[in-house]
C-alpha positions as CSV (number, residue, x, y, z in Angstrom):
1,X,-34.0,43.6,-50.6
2,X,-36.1,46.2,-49.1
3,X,-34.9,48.9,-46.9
4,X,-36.5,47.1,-43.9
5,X,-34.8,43.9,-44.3
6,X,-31.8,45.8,-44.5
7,X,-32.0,47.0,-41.4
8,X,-33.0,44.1,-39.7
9,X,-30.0,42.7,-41.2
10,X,-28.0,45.4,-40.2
11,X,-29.2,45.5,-36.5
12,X,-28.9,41.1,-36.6
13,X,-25.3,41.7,-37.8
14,X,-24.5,44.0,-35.4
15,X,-26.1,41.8,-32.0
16,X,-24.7,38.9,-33.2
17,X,-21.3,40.9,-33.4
18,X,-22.0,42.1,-29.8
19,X,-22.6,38.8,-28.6
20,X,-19.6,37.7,-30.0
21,X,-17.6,40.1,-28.6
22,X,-18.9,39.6,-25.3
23,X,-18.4,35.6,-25.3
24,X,-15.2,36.2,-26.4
25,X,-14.2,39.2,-23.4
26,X,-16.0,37.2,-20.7
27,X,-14.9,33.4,-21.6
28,X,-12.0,32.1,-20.1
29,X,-9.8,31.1,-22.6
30,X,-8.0,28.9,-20.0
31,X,-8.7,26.8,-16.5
32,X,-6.8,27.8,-13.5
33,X,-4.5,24.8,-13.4
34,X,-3.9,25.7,-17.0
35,X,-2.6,29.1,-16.0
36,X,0.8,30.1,-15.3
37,X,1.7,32.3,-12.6
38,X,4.7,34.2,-12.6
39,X,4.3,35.6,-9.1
40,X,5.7,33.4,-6.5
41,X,3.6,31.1,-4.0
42,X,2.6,32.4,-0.5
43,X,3.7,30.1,2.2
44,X,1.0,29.8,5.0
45,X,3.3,27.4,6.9
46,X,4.6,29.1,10.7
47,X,8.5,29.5,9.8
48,X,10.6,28.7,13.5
49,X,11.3,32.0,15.0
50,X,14.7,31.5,18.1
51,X,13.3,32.5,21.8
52,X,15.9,30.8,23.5
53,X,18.0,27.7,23.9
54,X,16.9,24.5,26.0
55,X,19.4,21.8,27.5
56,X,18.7,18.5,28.0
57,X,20.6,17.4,31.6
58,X,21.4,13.6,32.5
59,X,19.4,12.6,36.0
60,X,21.6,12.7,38.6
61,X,25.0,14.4,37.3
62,X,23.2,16.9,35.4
63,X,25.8,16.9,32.3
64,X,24.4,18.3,29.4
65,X,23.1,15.5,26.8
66,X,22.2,18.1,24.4
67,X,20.3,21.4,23.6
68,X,17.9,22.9,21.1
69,X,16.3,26.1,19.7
70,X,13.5,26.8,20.4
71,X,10.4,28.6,20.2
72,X,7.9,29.6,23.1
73,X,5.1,28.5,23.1
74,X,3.4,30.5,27.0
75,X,-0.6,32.0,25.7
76,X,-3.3,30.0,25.2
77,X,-3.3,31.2,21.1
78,X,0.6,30.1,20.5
79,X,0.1,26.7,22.4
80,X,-3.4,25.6,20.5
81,X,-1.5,26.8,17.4
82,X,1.7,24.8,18.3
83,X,3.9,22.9,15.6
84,X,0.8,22.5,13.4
85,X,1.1,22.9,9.6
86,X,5.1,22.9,9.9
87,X,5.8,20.7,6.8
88,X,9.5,19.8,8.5
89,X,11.4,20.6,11.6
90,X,15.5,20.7,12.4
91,X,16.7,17.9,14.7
92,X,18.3,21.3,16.6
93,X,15.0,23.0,17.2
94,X,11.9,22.3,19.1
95,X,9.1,23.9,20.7
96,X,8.6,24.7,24.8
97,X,4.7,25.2,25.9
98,X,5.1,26.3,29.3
99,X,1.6,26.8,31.6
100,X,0.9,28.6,34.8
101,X,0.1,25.9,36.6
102,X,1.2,22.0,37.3
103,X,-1.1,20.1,36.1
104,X,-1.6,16.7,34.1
105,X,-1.4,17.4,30.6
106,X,-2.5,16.1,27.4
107,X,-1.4,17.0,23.8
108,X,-2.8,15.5,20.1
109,X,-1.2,15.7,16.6
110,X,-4.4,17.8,14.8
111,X,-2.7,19.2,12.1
112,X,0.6,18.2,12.5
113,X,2.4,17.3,9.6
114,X,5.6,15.9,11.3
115,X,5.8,12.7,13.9
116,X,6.9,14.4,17.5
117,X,8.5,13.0,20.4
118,X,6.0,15.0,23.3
119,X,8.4,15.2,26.5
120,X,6.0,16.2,29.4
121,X,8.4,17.7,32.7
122,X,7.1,19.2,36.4
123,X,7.9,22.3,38.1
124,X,11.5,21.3,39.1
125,X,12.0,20.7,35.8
126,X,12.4,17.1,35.5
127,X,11.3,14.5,32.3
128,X,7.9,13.1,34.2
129,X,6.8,11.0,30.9
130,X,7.4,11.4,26.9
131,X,5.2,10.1,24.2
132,X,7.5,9.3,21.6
133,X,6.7,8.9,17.8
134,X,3.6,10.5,17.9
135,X,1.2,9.7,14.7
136,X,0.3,12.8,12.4
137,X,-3.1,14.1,11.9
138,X,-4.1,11.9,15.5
139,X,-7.0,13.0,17.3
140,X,-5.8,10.4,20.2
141,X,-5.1,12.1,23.6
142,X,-1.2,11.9,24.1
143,X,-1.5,12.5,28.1
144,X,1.4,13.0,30.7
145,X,0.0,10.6,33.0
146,X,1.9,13.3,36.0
147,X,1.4,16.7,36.8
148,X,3.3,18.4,34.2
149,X,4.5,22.4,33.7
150,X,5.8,22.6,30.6
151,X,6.2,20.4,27.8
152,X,9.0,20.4,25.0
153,X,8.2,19.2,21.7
154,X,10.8,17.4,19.7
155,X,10.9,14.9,15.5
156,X,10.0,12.0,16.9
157,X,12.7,9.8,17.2
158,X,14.8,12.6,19.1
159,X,14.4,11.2,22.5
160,X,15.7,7.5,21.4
161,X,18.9,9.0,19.5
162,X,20.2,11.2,22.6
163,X,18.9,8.4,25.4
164,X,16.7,11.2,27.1
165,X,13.9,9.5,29.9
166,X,12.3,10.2,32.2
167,X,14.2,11.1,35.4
168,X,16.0,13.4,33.0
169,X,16.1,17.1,33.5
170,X,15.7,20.5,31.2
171,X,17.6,24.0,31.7
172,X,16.2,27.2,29.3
């Protein structure tokens, strides 16, 4: 072997080395859903956070039926935002939009996990119309059909179980 040839063997060797070394510092040796990770998920879901307390008042002799948590929902970024992405919801909580003025009203479900019971009420505080069991993921208007000021936002099914209608009053 001449002294050339061992030096282009040499220099060969030592690329190919390289190249190795590189493949084997850059390849992944496993996919990400191969991969374990030992630091805990980040939850991007809105946890409830207590404003307040509403009751829910029988028509007429105004005796409390029942009250909830709930949250406030009173800018124009917190009520777009509303219960969406909530994966579950207690039966003792729900969520109050309130808006500066009396007007008719129309919510959907974009984004929301859970079913909802939508309870539209007026200025004096009185149930004016509720859309009950409302489909998740709807883009259908859910509208008040009355002038409505603020809205309370319940699991579906909430409405049925404590015989709440319309007529019906709130206190927060």
């Amino acid at each position: 072997m001449t002294r050339r040839s061992k030096r282009i063997t040499v220099v060969s060797t030592l690329f190919t080395a390289g190249l190795l070394a590189a493949a084997y510092l850059l390849y992944p040796r496993s996919t990400p859903e191969q991969t374990v990770s030992t630091t805990p998920a980040i939850s991007s879901e809105p946890q409830f956070v207590k404003q307040g307390v509403l009751s829910f008042l029988r028509q007429k002799s105004f005796a409390v039926i029942t009250a909830v948590d709930i949250e406030i929902a009173d800018t124009d970024e917190k009520r777009m935002q509303g219960l969406m992405f909530r994966r579950s919801m207690s039966d003792s909580v729900g969520m109050l939009f309130t808006f500066p003025d009396e007007t008719p009203q129309s919510f959907w479900m974009k984004n929301t996990i859970i079913s909802l019971d939508i309870v539209y009420i007026n200025a004096k505080k009185e149930i004016v119309s509720i859309q009950k069991y409302a489909e998740p993921y709807s883009e259908r208007p859910l509208p008040s059909y009355k002038p409505a000021k603020f809205v309370v936002e319940v699991n579906a099914g909430f409405c049925d179980r404590y015989r709440i209608g319309e007529g019906d009053c709130i206190r927060f």
